[in-house]
C-alpha positions as CSV (number, residue, x, y, z in Angstrom):
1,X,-36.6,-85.9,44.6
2,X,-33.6,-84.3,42.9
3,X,-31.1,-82.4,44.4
4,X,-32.6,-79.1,42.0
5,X,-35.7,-80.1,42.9
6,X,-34.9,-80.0,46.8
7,X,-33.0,-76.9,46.0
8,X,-36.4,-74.8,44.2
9,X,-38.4,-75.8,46.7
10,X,-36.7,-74.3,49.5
11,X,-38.6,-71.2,50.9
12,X,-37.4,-67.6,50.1
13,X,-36.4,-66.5,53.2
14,X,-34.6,-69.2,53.6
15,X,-32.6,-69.4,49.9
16,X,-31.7,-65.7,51.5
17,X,-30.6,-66.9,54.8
18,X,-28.5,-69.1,53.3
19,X,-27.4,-66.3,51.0
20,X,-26.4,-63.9,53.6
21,X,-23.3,-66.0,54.4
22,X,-21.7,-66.0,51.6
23,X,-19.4,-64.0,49.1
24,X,-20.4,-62.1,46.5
25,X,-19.3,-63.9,43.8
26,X,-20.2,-67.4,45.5
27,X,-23.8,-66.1,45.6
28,X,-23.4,-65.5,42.5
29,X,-22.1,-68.9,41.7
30,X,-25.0,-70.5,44.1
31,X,-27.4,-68.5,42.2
32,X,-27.2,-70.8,39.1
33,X,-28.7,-73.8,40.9
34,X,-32.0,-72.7,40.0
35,X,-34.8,-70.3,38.7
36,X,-35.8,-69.8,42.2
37,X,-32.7,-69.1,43.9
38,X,-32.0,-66.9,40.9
39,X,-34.4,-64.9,42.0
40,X,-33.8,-64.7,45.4
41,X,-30.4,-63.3,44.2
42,X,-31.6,-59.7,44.2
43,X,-33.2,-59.2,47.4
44,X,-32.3,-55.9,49.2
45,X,-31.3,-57.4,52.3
46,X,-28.4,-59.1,50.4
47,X,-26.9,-55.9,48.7
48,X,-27.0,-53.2,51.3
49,X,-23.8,-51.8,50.0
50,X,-21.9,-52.2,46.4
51,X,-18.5,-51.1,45.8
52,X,-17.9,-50.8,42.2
53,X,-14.8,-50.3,40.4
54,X,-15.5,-49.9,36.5
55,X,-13.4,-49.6,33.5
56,X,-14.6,-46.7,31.4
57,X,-15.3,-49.0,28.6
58,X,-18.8,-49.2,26.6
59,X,-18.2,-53.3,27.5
60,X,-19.1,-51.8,31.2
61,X,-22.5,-51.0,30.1
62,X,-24.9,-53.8,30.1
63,X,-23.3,-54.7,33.4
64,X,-23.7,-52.1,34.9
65,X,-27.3,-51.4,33.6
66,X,-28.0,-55.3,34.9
67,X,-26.3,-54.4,38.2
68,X,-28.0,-51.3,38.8
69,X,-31.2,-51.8,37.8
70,X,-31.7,-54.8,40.3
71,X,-30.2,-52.6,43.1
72,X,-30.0,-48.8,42.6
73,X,-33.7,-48.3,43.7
74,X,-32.5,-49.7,47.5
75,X,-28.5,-49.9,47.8
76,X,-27.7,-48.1,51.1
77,X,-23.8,-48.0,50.7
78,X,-22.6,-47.1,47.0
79,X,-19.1,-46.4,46.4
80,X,-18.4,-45.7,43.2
81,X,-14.4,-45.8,41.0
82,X,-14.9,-44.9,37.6
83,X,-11.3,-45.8,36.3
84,X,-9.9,-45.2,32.5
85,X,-6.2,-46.2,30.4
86,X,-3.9,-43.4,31.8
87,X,-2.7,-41.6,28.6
88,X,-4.0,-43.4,25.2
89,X,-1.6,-42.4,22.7
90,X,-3.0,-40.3,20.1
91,X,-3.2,-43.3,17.6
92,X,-5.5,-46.1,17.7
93,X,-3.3,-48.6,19.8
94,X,-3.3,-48.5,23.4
95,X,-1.3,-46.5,25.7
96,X,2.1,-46.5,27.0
97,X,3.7,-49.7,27.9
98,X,3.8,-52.6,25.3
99,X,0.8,-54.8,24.9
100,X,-1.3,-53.2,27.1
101,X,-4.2,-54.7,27.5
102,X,-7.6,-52.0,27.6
103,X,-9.6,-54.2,29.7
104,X,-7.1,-54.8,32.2
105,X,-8.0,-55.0,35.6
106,X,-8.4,-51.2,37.7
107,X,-5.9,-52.8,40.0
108,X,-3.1,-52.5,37.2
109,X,-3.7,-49.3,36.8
110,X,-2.1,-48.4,39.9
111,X,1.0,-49.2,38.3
112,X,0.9,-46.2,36.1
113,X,1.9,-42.7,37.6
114,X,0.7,-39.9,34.5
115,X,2.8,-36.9,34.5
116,X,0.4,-34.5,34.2
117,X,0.0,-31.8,31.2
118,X,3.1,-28.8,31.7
119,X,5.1,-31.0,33.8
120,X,8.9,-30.2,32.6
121,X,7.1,-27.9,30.0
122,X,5.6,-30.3,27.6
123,X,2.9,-28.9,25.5
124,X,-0.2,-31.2,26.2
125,X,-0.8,-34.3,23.6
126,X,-2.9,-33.8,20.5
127,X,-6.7,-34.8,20.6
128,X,-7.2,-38.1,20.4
129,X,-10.4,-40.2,18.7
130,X,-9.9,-42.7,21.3
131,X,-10.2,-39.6,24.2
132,X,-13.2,-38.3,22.9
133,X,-14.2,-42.4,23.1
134,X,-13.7,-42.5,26.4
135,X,-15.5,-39.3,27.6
136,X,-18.9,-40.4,25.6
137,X,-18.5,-43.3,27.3
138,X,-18.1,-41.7,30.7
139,X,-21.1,-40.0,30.6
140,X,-23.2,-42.9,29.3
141,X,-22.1,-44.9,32.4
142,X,-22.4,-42.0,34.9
143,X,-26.0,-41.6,33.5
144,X,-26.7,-45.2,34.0
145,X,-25.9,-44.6,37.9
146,X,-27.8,-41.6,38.7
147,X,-30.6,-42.5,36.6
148,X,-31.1,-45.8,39.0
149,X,-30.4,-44.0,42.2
150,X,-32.5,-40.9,41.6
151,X,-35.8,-42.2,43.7
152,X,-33.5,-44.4,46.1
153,X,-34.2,-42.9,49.7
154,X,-32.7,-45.3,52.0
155,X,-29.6,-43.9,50.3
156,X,-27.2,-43.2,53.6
157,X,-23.7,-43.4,51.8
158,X,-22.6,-42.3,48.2
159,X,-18.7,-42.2,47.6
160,X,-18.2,-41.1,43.7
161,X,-14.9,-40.9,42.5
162,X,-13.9,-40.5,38.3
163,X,-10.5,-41.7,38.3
164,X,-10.1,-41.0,34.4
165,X,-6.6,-39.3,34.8
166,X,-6.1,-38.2,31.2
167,X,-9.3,-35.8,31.2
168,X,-8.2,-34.6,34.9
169,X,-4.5,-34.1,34.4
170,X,-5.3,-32.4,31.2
171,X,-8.3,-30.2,32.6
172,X,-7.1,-27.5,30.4
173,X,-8.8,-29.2,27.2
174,X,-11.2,-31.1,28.7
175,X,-13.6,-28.3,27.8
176,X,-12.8,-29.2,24.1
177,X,-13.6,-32.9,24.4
178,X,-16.7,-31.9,25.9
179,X,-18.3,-29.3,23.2
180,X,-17.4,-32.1,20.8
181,X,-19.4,-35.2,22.8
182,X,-22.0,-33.1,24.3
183,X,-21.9,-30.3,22.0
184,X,-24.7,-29.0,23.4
185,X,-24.2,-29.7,27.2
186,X,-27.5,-31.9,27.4
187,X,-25.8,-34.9,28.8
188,X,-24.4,-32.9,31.7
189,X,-27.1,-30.4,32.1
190,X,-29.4,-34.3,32.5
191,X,-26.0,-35.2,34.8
192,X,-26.3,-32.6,37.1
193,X,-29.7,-32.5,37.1
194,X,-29.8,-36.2,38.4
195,X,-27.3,-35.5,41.1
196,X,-29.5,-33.0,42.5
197,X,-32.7,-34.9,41.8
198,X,-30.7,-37.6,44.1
199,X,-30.1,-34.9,47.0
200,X,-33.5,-33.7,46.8
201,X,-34.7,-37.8,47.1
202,X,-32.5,-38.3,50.2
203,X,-34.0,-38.9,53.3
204,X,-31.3,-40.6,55.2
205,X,-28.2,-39.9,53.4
206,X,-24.9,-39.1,56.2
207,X,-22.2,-39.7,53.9
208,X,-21.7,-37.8,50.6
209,X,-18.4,-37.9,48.7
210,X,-17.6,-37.0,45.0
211,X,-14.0,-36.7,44.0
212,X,-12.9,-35.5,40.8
213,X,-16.4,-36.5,38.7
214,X,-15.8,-34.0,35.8
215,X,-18.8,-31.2,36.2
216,X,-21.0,-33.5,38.1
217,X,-21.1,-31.0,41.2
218,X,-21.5,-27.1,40.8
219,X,-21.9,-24.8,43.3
220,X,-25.8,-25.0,43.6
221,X,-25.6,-28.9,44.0
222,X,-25.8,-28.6,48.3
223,X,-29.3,-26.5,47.9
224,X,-30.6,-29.3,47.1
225,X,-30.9,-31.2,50.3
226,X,-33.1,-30.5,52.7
227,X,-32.6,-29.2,55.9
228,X,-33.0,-32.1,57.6
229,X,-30.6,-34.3,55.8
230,X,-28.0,-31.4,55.8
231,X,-28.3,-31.2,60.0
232,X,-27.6,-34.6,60.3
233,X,-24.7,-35.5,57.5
234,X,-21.7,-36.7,59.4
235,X,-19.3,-36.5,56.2
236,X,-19.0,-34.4,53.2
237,X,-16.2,-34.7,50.3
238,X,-16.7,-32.0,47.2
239,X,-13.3,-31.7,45.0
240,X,-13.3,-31.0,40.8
241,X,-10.3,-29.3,39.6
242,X,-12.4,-28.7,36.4
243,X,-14.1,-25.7,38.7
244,X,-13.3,-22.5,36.7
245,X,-11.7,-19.5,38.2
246,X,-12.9,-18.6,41.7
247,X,-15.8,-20.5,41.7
248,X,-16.4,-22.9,44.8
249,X,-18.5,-25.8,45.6
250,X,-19.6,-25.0,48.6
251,X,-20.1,-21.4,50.7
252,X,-19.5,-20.9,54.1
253,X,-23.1,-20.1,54.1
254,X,-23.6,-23.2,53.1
255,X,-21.6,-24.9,55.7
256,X,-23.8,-23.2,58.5
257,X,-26.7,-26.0,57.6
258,X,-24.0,-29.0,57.9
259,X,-24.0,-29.0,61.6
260,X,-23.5,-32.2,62.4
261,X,-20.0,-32.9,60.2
262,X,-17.6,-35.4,61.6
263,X,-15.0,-35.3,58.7
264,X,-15.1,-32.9,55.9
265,X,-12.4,-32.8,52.5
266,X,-12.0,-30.0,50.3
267,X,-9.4,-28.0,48.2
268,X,-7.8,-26.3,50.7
269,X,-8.1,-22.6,49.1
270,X,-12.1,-23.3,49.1
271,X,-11.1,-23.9,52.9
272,X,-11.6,-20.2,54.0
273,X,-10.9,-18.6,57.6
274,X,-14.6,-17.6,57.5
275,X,-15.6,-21.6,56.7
276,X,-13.4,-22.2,60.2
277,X,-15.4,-20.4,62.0
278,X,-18.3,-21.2,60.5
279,X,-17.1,-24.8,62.5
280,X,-15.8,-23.6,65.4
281,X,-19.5,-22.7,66.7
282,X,-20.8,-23.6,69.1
283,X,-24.0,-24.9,67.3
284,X,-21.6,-27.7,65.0
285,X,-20.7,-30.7,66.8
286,X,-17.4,-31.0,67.3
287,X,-14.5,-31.6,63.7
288,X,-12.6,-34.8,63.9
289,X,-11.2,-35.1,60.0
290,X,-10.5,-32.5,58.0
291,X,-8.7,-33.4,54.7
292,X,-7.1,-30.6,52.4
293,X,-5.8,-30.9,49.0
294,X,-3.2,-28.2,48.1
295,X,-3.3,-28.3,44.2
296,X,-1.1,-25.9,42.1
297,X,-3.7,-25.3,39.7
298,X,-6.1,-24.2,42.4
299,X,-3.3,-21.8,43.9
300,X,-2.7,-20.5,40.6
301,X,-6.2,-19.5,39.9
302,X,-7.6,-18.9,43.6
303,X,-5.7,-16.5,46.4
304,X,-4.2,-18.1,49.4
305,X,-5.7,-14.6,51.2
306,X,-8.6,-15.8,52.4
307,X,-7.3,-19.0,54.5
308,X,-7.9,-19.5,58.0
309,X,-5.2,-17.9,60.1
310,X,-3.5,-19.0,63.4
311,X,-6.4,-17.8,65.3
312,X,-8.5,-19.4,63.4
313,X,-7.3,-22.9,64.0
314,X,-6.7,-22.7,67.6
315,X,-10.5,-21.3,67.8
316,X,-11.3,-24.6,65.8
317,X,-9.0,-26.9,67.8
318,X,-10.8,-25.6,71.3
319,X,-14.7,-26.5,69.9
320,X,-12.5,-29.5,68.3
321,X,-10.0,-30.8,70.6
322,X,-10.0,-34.1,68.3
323,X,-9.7,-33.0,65.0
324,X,-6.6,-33.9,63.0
325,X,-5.7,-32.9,59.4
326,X,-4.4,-34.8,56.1
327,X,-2.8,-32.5,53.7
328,X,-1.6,-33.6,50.5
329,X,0.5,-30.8,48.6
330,X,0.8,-30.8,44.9
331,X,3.5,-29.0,43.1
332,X,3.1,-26.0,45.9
333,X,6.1,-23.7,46.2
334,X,8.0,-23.9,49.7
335,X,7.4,-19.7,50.3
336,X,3.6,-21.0,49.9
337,X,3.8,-24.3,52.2
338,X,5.5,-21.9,54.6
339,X,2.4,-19.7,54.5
340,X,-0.1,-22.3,54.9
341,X,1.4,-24.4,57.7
342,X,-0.1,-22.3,60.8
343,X,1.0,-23.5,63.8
344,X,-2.3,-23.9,65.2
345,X,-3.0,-26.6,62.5
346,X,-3.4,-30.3,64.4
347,X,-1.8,-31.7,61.1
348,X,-1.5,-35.6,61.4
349,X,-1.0,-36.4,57.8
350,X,1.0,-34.7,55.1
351,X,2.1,-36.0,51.8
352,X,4.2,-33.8,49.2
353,X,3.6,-34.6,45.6
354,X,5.9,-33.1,42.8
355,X,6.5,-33.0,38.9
356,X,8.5,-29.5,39.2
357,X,8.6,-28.0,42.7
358,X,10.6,-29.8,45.7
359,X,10.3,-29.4,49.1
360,X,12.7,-27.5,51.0
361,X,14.6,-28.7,54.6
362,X,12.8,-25.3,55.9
363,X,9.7,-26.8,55.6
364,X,10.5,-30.1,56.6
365,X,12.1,-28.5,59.7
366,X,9.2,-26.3,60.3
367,X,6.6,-29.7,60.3
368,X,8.9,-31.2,62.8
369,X,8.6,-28.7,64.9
370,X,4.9,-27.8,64.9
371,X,3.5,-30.9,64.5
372,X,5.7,-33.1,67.0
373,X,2.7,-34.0,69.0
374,X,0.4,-35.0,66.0
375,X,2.3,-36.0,62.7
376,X,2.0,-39.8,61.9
377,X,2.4,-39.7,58.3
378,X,5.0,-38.1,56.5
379,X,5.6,-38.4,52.5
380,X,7.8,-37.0,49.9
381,X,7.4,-38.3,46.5
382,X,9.2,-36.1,43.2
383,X,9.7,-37.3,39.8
384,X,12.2,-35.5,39.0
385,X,12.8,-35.2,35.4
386,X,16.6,-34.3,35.6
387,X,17.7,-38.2,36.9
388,X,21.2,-36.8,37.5
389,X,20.6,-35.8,40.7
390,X,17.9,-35.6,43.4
391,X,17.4,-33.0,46.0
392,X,19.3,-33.1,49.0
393,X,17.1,-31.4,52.2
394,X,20.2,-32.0,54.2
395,X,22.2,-29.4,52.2
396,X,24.4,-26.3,54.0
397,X,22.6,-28.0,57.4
398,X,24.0,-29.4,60.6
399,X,21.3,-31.9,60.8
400,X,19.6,-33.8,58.4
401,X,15.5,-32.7,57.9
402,X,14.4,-35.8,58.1
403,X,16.3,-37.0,60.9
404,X,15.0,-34.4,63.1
405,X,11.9,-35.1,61.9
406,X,11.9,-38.6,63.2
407,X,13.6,-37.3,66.7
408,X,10.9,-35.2,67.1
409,X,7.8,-36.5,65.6
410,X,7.4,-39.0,68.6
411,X,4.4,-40.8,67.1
412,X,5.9,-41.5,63.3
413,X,4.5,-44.8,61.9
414,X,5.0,-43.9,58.4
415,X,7.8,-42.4,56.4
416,X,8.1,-42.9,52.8
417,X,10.5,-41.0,50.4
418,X,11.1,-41.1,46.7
419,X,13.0,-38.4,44.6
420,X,15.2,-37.2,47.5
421,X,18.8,-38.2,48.4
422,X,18.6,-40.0,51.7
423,X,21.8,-40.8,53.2
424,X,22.4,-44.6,54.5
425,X,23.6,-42.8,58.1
426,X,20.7,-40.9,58.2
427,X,18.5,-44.1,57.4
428,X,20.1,-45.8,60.2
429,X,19.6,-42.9,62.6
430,X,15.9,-42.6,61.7
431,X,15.2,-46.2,62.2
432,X,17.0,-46.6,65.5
433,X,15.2,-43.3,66.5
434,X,11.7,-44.8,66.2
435,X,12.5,-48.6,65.9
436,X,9.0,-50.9,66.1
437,X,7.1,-48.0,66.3
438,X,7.4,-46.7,62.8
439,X,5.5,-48.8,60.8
440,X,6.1,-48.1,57.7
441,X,9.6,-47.2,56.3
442,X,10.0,-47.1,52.4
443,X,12.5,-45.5,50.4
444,X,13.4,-46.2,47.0
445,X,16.8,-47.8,46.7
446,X,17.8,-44.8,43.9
447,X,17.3,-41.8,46.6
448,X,19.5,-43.6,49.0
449,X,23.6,-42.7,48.7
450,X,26.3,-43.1,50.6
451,X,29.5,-41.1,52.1
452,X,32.5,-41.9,50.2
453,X,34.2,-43.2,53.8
454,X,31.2,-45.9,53.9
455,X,32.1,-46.8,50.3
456,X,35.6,-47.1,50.7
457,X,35.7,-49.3,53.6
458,X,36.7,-52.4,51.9
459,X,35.8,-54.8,54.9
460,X,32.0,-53.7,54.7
461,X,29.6,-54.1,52.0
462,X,27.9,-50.4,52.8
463,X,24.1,-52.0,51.0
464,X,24.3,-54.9,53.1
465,X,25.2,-52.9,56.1
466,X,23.0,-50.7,55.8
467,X,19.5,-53.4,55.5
468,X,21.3,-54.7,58.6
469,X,21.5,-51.4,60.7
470,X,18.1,-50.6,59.6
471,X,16.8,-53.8,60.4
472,X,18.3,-53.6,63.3
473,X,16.7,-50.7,64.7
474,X,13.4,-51.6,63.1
475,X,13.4,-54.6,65.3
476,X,12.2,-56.6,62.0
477,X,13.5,-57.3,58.5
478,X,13.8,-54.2,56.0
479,X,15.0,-53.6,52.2
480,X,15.0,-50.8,50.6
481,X,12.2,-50.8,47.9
482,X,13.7,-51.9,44.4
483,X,11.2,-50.9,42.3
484,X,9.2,-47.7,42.4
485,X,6.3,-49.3,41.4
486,X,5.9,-51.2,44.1
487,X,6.0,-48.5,46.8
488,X,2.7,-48.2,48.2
489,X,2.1,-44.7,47.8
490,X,2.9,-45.0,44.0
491,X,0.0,-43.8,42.3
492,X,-1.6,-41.2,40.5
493,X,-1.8,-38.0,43.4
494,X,-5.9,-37.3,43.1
495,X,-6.6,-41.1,43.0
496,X,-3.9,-41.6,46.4
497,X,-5.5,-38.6,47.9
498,X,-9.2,-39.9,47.4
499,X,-8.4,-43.2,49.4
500,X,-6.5,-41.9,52.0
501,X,-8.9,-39.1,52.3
502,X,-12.1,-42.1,52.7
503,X,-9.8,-44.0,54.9
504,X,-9.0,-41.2,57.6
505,X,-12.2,-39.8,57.6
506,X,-14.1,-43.5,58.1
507,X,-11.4,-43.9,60.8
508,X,-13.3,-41.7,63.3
């Protein structure tokens, strides 16, 4: 007998077994011995969970049309990263950056950090042919998903996120993309339609995250699911900076049915004092993630009045004596920051993201001190546009911001800083404050300087000095990071903010 032979005869629970060991793409591979393990291939038990990251490109469709019409009628786990070229110029060539290539993998684009739309006072590009390209195609392949999940009910996790950073950073004209590809709003009428047909299908769904999916939530998406499956979700995730005005996704009516919510992310001025309350009683089981982004463009067009005061977060941190807060600020003024940081707050996590507006040593100071028993992760990233000269936080102050932040901030394992002077003493004194503990220490080696006594020491080379002190009190090797593409928090803000955001809430 032949070794195909021997191979199509095997039974199909056993071709499956045999399956269930391996790889995805070496059952793929092992898939092309034959016509019956071919179609063994597709079984349910072998797929209960995709993660898919797609180039917005119409070459995406017949994949994933293949993919999801084999598997979105039972996929359990479906996490979806719809990612598009950052910035196409407004000709037909590609983007920035010579030779890029469009079908390159969603792993290079992490390499590219869009300055979004008004940063230093740019007007926003012209429309492009190739934009209005890459929306139609967005909504084909967002169509192609929903359609195939819309009668899946073993459905328990959906993570959605539409990393297509030139329509989101430019949400201003997005509007005007879309009356030209969907002039008549059908496609995302049918879009929204779908999601809800897909909340209305649920019967077991406990995860439900959608970052950034341009207008596929709106405000009466949540009515959708049933009572049932709203009592027993365990996470919910709803951001869209396309949201006009004071509209919000979600009510703090609304939040009275989610009673069982482990770990919740939201714009922060949709987080109201009322939704904290809401939380806080004593029918919800207790809060452990709550994750908060602090976008300009939602501070600009929604009031900071209705936020949850000190009270409100002590009354939450009693019901929830485990819950612990990511924060990712973007372009916020420090008068605002200073409003928002209650001391009540169990903030773990904060990350400050600029284009225009730096951070101030006040409100470095102020974290220090507030959140010395909780903060883990502290980062500052600015692109400053003026290269001359980055923002000192240690100016007109007897100690250094940071420093004291690392004194205090007894459970530090990650610091990272681009776009502010850091002084090599400082550097030292931060990493012989925290030595093994702090996991993570990156800097970029342009925001680091030196005192002019360190650089006129002829005896001591002050950059080789300084790796060794740091080292030193690292207890482990240490460079400052060359290049600042490869720092790991070099990214585009929504897309760092959504994977941070799924990692801290899954790490319940």
């Amino acid at each position: 007998m032949s070794g195909a032979a021997g191979a199509g005869s095997l039974p199909s629970e056993l071709v499956v077994h045999i399956f269930s060991f391996l790889g995805a793409p070496d059952r793929l591979r092992a898939s092309a011995a034959c016509a019956h393990w071919r179609s063994c291939l597709f079984y349910p038990a072998l797929w209960p969970r995709l993660r898919l990251s797609l180039r917005v490109s119409p070459a995406e469709r017949p994949r994933l049309d293949f993919l999801m019409r084999k598997c979105g009628w039972f996929v359990r786990d479906l996490r979806l990263h719809f990612a598009a070229d950052n910035y196409p110029g407004p000709g037909p060539g590609p983007g920035p950056g010579p030779g890029r290539d469009q079908a390159a993998a969603p792993e290079e684009e992490e390499r590219e950090r869009p300055r979004p739309a008004g940063a230093g006072g740019e007007a926003p590009p012209p429309l492009c042919p190739r934009w209005l390209e890459l929306l139609r195609t967005y909504l084909e392949l967002v169509l192609c998903v929903l359609s195939s999940l819309r009668n899946n009910r073993n459905l328990q996790k959906l993570s959605l996120f539409g990393d297509i950073s030139i329509l989101q950073q430019h949400g201003s004209i997005s509007n005007t993309y879309l009356s030209k590809v969907d002039p008549d709003g059908k496609k995302i009428k049918q879009i929204q339609q779908l999601f809800e047909e897909i909340l209305g299908n649920s019967r077991q769904l406990k995860w439900l995250s959608c970052g950034f999916m341009l207008q596929i939530v709106t405000p009466t998406s949540l009515s959708s699911l049933s009572n049932p499956i709203a009592n027993t979700m365990e996470h919910l995730s709803l951001l869209d900076n396309h949201i006009p005005g004071n509209t919000t996704l979600i009510t703090a009516v609304e939040l009275e049915r989610f009673v069982s919510l482990r770990s919740l992310a939201l714009d922060f001025c949709d987080f109201t004092a009322e939704m904290a309350r809401v939380l806080a009683a004593s029918n919800h089981v207790p809060l452990h993630r709550l994750s908060l982004l602090v976008h300009n463009i939602s501070v600009m067009h929604k009031s900071l009045e209705s936020m949850p005061e000190d009270d409100d977060w002590k009354a939450l941190t009693r019901h929830s004596a485990n819950l612990r807060v990511y924060i990712m600020a973007f372009d916020i003024k420090s008068d605002d920051m200073l409003r928002i940081l209650k001391p009540g707050m169990p903030l773990e996590r904060i990350h400050f993201d600029s284009y225009i507006t730096c951070v101030s040593g006040a409100v470095v100071d102020l974290i220090s001190r507030q959140y010395d028993k909780f903060l883990t992760h502290f980062i500052l990233m600015n692109d400053v546009i003026d290269m001359s000269g980055f923002p000192d936080l240690s100016d007109n102050r007897t100690e250094d911001p940071l420093v004291l932040l690392a004194w205090r901030c007894t459970r530090l394992s990650l610091l990272a800083v681009h776009g502010y002077t850091v002084w090599a003493h400082n550097l030292i004194a931060i990493a012989r404050l925290r030595g093994a503990d702090l996991k993570v220490l990156e800097v970029t080696e342009e925001s680091i300087d030196f005192d002019q006594g360190e650089l006129a020491d002829q005896d001591v080379d002050p950059v080789h000095n300084l790796i060794e002190q740091v080292s030193l009190g690292l207890g482990r090797p240490w460079h400052a990071v060359m290049d600042i593409e490869l720092l790991s928090v070099f990214t585009e803000p929504t897309r760092h903010f959504y994977r941070e955001m799924q990692s801290f809430s899954e790490g319940i």
